[in-house]
MIDOSE-1310 file (N, C-alpha, C; in nm, 2 decimals, decimal comma, always signed):
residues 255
xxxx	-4,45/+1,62/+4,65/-4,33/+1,54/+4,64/-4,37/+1,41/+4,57; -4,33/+1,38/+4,50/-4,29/+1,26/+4,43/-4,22/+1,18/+4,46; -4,24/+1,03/+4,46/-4,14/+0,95/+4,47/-4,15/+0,80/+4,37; -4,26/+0,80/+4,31/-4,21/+0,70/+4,19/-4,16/+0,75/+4,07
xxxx	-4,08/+0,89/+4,00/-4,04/+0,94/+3,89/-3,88/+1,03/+3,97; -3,80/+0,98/+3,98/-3,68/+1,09/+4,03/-3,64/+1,17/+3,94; -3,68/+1,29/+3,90/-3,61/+1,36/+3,82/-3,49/+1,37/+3,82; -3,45/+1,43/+3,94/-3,34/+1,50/+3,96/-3,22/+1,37/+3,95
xxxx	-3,23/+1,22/+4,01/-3,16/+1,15/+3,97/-3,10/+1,07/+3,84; -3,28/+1,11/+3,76/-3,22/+1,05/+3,61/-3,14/+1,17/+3,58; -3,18/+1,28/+3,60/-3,07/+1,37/+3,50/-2,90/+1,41/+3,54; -2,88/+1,34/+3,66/-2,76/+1,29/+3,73/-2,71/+1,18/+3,66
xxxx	-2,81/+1,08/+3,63/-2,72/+0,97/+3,61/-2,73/+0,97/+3,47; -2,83/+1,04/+3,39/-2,76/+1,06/+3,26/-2,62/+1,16/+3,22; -2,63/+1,26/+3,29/-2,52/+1,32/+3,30/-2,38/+1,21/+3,30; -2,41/+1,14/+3,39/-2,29/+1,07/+3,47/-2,21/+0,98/+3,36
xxxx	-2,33/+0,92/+3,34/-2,35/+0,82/+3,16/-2,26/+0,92/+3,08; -2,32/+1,03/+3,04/-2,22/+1,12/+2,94/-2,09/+1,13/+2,93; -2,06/+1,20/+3,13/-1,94/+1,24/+3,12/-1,87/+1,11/+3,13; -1,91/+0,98/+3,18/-1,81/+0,87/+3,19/-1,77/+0,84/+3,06
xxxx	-1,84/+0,82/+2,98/-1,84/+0,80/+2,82/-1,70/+0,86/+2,77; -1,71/+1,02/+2,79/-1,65/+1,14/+2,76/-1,47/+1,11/+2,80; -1,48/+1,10/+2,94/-1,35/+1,01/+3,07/-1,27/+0,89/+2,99; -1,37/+0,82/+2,94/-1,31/+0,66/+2,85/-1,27/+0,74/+2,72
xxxx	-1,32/+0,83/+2,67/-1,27/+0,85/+2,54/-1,16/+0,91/+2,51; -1,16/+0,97/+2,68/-1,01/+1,10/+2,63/-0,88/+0,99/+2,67; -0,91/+0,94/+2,78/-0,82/+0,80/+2,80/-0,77/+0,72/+2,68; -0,85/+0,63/+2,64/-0,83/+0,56/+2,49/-0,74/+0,64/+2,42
xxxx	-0,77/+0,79/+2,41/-0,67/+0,89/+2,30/-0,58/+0,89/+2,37; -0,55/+0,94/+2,52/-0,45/+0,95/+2,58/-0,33/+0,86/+2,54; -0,42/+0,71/+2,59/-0,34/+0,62/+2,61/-0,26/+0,58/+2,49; -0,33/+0,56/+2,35/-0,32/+0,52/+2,24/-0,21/+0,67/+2,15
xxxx	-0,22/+0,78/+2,19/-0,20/+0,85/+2,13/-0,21/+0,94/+1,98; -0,34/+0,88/+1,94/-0,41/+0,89/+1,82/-0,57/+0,97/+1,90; -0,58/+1,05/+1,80/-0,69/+1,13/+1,85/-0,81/+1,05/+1,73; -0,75/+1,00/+1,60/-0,83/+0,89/+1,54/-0,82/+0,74/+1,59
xxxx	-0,89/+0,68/+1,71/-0,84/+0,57/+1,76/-0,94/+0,46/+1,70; -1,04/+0,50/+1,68/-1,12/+0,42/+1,64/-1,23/+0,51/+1,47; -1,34/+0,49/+1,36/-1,34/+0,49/+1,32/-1,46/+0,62/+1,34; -1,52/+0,58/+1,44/-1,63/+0,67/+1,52/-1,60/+0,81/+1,55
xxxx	-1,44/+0,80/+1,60/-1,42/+0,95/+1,59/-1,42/+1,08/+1,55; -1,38/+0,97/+1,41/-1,39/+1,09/+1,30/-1,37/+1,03/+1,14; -1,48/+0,97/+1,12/-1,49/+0,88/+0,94/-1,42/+0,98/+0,87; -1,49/+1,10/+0,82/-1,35/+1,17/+0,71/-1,25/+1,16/+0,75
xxxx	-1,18/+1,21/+0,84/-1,08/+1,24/+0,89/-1,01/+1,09/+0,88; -1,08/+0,96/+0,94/-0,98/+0,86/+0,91/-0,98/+0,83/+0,77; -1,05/+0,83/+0,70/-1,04/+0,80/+0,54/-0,91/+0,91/+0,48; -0,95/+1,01/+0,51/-0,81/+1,15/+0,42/-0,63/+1,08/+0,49
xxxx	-0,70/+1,05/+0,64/-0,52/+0,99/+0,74/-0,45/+0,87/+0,65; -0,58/+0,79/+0,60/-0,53/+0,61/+0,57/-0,51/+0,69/+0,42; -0,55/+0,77/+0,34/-0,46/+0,80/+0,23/-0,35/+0,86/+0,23; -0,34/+0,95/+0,31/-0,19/+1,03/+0,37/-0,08/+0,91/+0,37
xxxx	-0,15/+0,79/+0,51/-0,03/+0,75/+0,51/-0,01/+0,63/+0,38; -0,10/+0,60/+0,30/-0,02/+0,48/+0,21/+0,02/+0,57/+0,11; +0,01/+0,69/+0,11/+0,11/+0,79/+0,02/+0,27/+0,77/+0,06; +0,28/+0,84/+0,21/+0,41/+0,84/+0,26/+0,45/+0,68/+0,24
xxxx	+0,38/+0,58/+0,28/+0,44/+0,42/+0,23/+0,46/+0,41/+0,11; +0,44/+0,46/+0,00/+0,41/+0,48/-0,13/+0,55/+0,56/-0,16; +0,57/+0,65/-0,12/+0,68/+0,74/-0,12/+0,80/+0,69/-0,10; +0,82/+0,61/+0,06/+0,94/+0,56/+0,07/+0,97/+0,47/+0,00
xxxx	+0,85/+0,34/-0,07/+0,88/+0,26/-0,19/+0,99/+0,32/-0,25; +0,93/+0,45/-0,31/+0,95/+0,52/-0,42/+1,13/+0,56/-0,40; +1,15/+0,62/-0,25/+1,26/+0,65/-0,21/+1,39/+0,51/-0,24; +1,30/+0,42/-0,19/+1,41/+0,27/-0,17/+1,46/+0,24/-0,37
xxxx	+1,33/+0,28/-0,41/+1,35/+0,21/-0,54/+1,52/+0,32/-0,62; +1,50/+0,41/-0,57/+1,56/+0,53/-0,63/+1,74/+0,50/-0,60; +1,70/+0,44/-0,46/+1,85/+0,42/-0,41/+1,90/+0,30/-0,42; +1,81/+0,17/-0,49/+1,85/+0,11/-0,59/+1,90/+0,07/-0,67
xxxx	+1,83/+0,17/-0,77/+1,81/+0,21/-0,94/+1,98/+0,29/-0,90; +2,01/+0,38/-0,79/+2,15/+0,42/-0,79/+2,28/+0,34/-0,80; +2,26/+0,22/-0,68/+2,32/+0,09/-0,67/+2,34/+0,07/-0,80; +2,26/+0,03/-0,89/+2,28/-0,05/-0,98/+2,35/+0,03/-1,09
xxxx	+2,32/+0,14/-1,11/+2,42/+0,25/-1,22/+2,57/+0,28/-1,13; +2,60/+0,20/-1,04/+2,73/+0,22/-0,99/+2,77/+0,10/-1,00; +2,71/-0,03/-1,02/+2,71/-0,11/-1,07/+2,79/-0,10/-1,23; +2,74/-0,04/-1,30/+2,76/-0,02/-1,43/+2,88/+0,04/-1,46
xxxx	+2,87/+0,17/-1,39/+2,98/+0,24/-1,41/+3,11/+0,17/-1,38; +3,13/+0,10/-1,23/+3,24/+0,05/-1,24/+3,31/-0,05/-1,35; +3,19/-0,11/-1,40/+3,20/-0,24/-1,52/+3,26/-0,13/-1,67; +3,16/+0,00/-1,67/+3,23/+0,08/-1,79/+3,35/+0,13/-1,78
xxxx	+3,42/+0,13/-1,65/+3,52/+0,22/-1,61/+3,66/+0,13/-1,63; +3,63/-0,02/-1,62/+3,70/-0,11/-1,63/+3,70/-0,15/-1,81; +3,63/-0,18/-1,87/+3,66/-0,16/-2,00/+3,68/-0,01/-2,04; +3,66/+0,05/-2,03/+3,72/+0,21/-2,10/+3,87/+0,19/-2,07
xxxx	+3,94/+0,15/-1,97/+4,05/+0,15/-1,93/+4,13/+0,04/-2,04; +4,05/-0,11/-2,00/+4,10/-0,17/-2,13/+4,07/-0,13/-2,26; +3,98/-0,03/-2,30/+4,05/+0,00/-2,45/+4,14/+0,08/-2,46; +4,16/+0,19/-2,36/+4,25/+0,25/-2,33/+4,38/+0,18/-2,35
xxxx	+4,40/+0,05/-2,31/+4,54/-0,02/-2,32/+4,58/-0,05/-2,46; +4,45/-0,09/-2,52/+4,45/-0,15/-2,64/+4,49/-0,03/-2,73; +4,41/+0,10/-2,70/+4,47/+0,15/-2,80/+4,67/+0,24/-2,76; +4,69/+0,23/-2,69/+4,81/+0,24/-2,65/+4,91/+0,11/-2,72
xxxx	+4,86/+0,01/-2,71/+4,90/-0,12/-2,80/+4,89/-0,13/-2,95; +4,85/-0,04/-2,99/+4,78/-0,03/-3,17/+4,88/+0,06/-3,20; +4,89/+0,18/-3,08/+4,98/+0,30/-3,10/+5,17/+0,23/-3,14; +5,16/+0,20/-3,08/+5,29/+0,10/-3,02/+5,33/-0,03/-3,16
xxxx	+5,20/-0,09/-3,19/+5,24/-0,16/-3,27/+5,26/-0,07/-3,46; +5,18/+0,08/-3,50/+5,23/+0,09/-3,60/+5,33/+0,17/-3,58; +5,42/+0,17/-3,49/+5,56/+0,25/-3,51/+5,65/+0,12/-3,58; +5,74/+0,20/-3,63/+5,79/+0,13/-3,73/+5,92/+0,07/-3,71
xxxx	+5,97/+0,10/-3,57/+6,01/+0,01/-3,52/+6,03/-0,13/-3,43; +5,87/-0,19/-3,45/+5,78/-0,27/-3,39/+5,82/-0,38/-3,50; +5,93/-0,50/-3,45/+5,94/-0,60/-3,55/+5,80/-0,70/-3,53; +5,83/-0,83/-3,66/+5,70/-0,90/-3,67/+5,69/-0,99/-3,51
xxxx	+5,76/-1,03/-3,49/+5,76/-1,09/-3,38/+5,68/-1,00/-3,22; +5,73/-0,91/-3,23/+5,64/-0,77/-3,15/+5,51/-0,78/-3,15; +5,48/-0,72/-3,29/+5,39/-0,71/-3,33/+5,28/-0,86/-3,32; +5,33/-0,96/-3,34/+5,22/-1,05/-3,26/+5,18/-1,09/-3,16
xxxx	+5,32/-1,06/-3,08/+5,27/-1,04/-2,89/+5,16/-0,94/-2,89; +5,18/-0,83/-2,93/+5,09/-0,69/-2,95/+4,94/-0,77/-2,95; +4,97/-0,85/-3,11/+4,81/-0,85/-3,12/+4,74/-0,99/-3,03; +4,83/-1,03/-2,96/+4,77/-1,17/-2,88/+4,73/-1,08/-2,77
xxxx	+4,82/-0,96/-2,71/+4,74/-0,89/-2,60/+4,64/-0,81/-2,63; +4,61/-0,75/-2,75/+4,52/-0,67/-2,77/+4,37/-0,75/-2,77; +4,38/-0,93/-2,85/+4,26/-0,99/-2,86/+4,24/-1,03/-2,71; +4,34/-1,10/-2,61/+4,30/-1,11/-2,51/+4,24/-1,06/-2,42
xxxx	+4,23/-0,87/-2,43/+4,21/-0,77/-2,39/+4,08/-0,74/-2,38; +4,04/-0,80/-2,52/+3,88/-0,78/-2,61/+3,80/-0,91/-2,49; +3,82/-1,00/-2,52/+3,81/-1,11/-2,44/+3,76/-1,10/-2,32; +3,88/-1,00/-2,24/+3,83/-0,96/-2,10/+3,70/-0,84/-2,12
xxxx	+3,74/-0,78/-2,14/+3,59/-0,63/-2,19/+3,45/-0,70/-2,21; +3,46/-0,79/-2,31/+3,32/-0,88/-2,31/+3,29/-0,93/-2,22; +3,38/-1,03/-2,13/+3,33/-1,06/-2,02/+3,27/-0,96/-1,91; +3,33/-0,90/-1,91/+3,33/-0,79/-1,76/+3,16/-0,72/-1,81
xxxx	+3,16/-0,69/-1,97/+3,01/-0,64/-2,00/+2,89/-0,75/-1,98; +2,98/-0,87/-2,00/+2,87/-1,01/-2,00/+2,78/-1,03/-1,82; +2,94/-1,04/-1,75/+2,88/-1,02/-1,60/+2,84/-0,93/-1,49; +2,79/-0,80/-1,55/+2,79/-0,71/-1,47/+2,66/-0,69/-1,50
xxxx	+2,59/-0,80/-1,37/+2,48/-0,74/-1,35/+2,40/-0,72/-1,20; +2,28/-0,67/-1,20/+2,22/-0,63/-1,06/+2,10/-0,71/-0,99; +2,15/-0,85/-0,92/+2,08/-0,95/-0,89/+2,03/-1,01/-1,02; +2,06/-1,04/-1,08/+2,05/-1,05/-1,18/+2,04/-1,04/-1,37
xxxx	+1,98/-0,92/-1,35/+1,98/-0,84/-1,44/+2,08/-0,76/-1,49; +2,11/-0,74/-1,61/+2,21/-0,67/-1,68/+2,24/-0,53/-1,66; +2,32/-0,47/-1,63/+2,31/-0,29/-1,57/+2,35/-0,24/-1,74; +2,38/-0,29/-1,81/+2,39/-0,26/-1,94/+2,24/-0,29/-2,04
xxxx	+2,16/-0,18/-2,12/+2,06/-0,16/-2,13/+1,97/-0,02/-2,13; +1,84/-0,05/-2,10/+1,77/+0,06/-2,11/+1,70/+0,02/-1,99; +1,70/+0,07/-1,88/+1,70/+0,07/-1,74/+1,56/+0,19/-1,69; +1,47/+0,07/-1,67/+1,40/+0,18/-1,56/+1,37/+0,21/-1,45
xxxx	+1,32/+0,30/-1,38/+1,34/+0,33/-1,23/+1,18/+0,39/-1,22; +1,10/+0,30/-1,12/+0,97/+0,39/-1,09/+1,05/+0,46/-0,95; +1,01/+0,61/-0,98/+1,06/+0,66/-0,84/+0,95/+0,79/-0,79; +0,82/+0,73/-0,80/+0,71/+0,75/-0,78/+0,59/+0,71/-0,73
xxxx	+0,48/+0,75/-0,71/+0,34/+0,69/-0,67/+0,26/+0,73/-0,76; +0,34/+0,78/-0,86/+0,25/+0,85/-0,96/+0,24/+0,79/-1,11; +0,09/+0,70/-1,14/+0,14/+0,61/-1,22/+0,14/+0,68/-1,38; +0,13/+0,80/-1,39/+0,14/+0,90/-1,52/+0,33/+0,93/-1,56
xxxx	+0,37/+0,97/-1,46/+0,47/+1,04/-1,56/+0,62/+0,98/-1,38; +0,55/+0,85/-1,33/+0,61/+0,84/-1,16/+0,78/+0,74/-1,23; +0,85/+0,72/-1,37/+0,92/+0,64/-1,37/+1,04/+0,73/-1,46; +1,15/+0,66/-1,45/+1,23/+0,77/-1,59/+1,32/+0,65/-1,65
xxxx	+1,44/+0,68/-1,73/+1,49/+0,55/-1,82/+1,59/+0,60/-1,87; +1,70/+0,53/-1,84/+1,83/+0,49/-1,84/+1,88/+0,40/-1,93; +1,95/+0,48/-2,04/+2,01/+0,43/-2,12/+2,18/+0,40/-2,13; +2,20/+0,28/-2,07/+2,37/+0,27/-2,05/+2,44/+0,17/-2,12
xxxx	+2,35/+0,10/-2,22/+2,38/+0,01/-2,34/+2,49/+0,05/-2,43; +2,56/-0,01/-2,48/+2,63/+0,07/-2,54/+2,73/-0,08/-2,67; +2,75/-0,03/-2,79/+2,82/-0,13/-2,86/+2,96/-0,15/-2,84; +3,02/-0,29/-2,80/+3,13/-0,32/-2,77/+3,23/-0,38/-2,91
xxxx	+3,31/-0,23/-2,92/+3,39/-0,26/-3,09/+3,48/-0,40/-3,04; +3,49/-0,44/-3,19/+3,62/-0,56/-3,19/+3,73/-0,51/-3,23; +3,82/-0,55/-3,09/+3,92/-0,44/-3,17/+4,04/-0,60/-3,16; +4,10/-0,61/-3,25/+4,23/-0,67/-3,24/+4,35/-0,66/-3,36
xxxx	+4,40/-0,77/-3,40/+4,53/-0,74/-3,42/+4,56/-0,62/-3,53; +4,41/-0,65/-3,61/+4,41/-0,53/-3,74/+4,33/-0,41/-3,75; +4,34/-0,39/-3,61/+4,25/-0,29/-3,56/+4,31/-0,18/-3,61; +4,28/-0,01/-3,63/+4,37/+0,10/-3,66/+4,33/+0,16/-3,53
xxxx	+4,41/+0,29/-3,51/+4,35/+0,40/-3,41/+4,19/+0,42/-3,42; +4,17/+0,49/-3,53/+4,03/+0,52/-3,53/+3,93/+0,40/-3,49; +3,98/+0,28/-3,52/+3,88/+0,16/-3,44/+3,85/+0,21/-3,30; +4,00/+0,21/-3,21/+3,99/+0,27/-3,08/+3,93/+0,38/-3,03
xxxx	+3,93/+0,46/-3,11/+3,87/+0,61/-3,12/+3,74/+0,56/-3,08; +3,66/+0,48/-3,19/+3,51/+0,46/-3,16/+3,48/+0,41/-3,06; +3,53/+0,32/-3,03/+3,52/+0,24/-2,90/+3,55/+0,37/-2,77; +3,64/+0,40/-2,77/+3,61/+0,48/-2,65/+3,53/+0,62/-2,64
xxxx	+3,45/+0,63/-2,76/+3,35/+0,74/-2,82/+3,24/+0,66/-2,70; +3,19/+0,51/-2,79/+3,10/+0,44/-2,72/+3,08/+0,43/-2,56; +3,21/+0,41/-2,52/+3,21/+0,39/-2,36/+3,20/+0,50/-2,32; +3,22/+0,58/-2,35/+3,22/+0,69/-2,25/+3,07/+0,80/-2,29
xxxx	+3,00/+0,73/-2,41/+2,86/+0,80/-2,39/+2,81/+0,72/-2,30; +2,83/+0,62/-2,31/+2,77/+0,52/-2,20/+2,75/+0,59/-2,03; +2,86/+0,62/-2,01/+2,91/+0,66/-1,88/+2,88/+0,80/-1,86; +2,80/+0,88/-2,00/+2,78/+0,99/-1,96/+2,61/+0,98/-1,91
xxxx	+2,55/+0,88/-1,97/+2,46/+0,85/-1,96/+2,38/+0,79/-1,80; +2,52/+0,70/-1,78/+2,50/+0,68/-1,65/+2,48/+0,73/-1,52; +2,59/+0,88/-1,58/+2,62/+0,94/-1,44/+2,54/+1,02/-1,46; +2,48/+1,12/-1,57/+2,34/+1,21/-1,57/+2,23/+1,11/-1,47
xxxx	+2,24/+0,99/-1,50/+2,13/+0,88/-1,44/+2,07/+0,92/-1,25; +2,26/+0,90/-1,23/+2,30/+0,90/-1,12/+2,25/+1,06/-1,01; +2,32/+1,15/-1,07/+2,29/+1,30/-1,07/+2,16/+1,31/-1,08; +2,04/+1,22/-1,18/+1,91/+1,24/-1,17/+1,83/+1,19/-1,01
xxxx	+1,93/+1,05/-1,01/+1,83/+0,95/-0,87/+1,85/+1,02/-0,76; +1,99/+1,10/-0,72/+2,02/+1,15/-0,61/+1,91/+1,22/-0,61; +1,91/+1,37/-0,65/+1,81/+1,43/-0,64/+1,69/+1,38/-0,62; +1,65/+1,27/-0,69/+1,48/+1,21/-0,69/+1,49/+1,16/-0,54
xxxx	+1,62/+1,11/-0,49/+1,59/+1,07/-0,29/+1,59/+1,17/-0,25; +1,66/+1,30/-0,24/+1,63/+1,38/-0,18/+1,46/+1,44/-0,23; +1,44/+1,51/-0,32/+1,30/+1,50/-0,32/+1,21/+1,44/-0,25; +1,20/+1,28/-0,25/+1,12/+1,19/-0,20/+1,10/+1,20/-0,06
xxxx	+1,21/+1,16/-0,01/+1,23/+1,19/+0,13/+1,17/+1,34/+0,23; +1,19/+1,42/+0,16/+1,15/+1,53/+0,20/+0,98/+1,56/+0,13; +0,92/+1,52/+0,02/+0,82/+1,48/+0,04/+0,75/+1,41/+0,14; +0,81/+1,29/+0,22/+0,72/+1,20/+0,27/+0,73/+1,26/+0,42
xxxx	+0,81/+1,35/+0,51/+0,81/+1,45/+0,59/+0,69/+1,49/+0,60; +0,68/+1,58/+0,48/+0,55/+1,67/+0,45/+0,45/+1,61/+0,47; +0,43/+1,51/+0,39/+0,29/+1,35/+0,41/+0,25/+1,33/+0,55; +0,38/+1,31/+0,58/+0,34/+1,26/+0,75/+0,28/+1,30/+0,86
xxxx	+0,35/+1,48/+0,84/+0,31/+1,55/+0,88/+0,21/+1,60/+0,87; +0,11/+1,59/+0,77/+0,00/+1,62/+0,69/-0,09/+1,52/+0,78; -0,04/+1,37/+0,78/-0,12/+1,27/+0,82/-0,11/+1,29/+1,00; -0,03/+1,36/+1,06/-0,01/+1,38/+1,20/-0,12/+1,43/+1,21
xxxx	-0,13/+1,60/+1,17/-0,24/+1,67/+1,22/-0,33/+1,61/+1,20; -0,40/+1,50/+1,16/-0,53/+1,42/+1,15/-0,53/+1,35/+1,27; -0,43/+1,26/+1,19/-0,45/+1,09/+1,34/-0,41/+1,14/+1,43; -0,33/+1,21/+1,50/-0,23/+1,20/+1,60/-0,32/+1,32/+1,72
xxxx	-0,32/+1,27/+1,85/-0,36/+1,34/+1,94/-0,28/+1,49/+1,97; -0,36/+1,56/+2,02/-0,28/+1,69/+2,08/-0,29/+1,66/+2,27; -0,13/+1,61/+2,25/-0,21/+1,53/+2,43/-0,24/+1,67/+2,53; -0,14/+1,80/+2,52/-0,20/+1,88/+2,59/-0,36/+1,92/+2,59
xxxx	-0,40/+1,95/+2,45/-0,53/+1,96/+2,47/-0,61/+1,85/+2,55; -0,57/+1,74/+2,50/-0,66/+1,60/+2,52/-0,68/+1,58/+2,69; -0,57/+1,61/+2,73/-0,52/+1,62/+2,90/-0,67/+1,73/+2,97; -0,67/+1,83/+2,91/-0,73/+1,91/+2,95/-0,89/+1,92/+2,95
xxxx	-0,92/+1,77/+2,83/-1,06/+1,74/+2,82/-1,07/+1,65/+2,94; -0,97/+1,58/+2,91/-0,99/+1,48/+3,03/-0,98/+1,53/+3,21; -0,91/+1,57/+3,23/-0,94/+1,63/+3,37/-1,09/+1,70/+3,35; -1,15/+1,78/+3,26/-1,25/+1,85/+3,27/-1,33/+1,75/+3,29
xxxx	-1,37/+1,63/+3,21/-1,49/+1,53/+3,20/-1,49/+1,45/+3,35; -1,33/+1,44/+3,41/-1,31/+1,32/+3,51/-1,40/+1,43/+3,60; -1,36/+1,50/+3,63/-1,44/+1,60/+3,73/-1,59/+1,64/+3,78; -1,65/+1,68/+3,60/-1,79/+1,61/+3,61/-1,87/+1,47/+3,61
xxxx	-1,77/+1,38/+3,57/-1,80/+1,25/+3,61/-1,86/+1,26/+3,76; -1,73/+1,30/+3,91/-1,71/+1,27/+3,99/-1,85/+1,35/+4,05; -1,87/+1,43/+4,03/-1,96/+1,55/+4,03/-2,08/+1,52/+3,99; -2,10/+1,47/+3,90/-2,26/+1,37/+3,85/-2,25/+1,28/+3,98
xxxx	-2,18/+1,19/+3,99/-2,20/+1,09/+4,07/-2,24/+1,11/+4,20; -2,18/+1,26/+4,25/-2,24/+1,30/+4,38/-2,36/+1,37/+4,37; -2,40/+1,46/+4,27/-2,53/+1,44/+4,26/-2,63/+1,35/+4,24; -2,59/+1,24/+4,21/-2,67/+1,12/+4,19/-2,72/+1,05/+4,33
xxxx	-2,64/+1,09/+4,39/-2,62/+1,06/+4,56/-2,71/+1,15/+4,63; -2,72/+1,24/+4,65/-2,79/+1,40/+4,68/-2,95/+1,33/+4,62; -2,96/+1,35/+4,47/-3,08/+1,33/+4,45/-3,16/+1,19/+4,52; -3,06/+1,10/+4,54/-3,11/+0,93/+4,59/-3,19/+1,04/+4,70
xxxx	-3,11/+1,11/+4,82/-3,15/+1,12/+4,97/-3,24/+1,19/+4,97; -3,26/+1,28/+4,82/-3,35/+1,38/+4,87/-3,54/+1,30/+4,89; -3,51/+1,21/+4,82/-3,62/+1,13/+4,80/-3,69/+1,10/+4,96; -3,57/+1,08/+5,05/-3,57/+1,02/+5,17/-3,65/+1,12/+5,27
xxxx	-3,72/+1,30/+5,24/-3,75/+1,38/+5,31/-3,89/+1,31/+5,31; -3,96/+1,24/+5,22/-4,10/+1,16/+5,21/-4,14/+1,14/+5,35; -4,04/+1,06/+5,40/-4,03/+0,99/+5,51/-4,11/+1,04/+5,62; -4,07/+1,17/+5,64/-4,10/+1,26/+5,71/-4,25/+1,22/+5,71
xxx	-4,30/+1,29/+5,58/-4,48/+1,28/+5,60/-4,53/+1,17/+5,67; -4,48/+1,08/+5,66/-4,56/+0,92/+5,76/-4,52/+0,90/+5,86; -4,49/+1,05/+5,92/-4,41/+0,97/+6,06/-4,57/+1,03/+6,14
């Protein structure tokens, strides 16, 4: 028998060492709920998670920008909806003024409303814009993380005819040719972004979930490490105790 080298206690108390180690770590995950809680746990795995998630943050950018970029072509539209209307009047006014029962005197009310008409349409094109900026234009939208092909471009610019007192029909004609490519332009825009939110959104789901099964603990399993390690913790420790006494049979020989 031996008693300056305890075997049996060091390999208790290294055990103990282990499983306590083991005890703290399932805790930390428990507690924290990330099975990547620290960097030690798992380096690939935290490097592939921390790209996942600045993708999904990347994404919802992308989402916010989209429903934006929508704001602002509704923006527009109402501004084109409101001049298409005024030329609409105008030309109902041009109609009006070459009937030929339209005296001179008519006919210059006619054309004082038709130029004031014009007047308004510029303005309404002048002020219609989105924090600043003009929603009339060539308009882009990144609605992506993808810096290759992640943006698209909106064209709702459009030329604002002069129409007044010696305007003909066909003047009007053009002008509401113009507005209303404008507006076709817009609403394809529109019909594009929707879809690009739905997309996005339902991409960053996918991300997340991609980045779940990495970071994110499985607490059932985790539960079940942990009871297993608390156990042999408790279990080292009482052999650590056992081996201390067994030392204590020495005794015996010097009695």
């Amino acid at each position: 028998m031996r008693i300056n080298t305890n075997v049996g206690a060091l390999t208790a108390s290294r055990n103990s060492f282990v499983n306590n180690m083991a005890t703290e770590n399932s805790m930390r995950k428990l507690s924290s709920g990330l099975r990547i809680s620290r960097a030690a746990d798992d380096a690939a795995g935290l490097a592939i998670a921390n790209k996942l998630r600045t993708q999904s943050r990347s994404l919802n950018q992308a989402a916010a920008n989209s429903e934006q970029g929508n704001a602002m072509l509704q923006i527009a539209e109402g501004a084109a909806q409101t001049i298409q209307r005024i030329i609409e009047r105008q030309k109902e006014l041009i109609t009006q003024k070459l009937n030929g029962t339209s005296s001179s005197a008519t006919s210059t009310t006619i054309n004082s409303e038709i130029t004031t008409l014009q007047s308004e349409a510029a303005r309404v094109k002048a002020d219609a814009n989105f924090q600043g900026t003009s929603v009339f234009g060539t308009l882009t939208f990144q609605v992506s993380d993808n810096s290759t092909n992640g943006s698209f471009s909106v064209t709702s610019e459009f030329t604002l005819s002069t129409l007044g007192g010696s305007s003909s029909l066909t003047d009007a004609d053009s002008a509401l040719d113009a507005i209303n490519g404008s507006l076709a332009a817009i609403g394809a825009g529109q019909n594009r972004l929707d879809y690009t939110v739905q997309n996005l959104k339902s991409a960053v789901v996918n991300v997340r979930a991609a980045e779940s099964t990495i970071r994110d603990v499985d607490m059932a399993e985790e539960m079940a490490s942990f009871t297993r390690n608390n156990i042999l913790s408790q279990a080292a420790q009482a052999m650590l105790s056992q081996a201390n006494q067994g030392s204590q049979g020495v005794l015996q020989l010097l009695r």
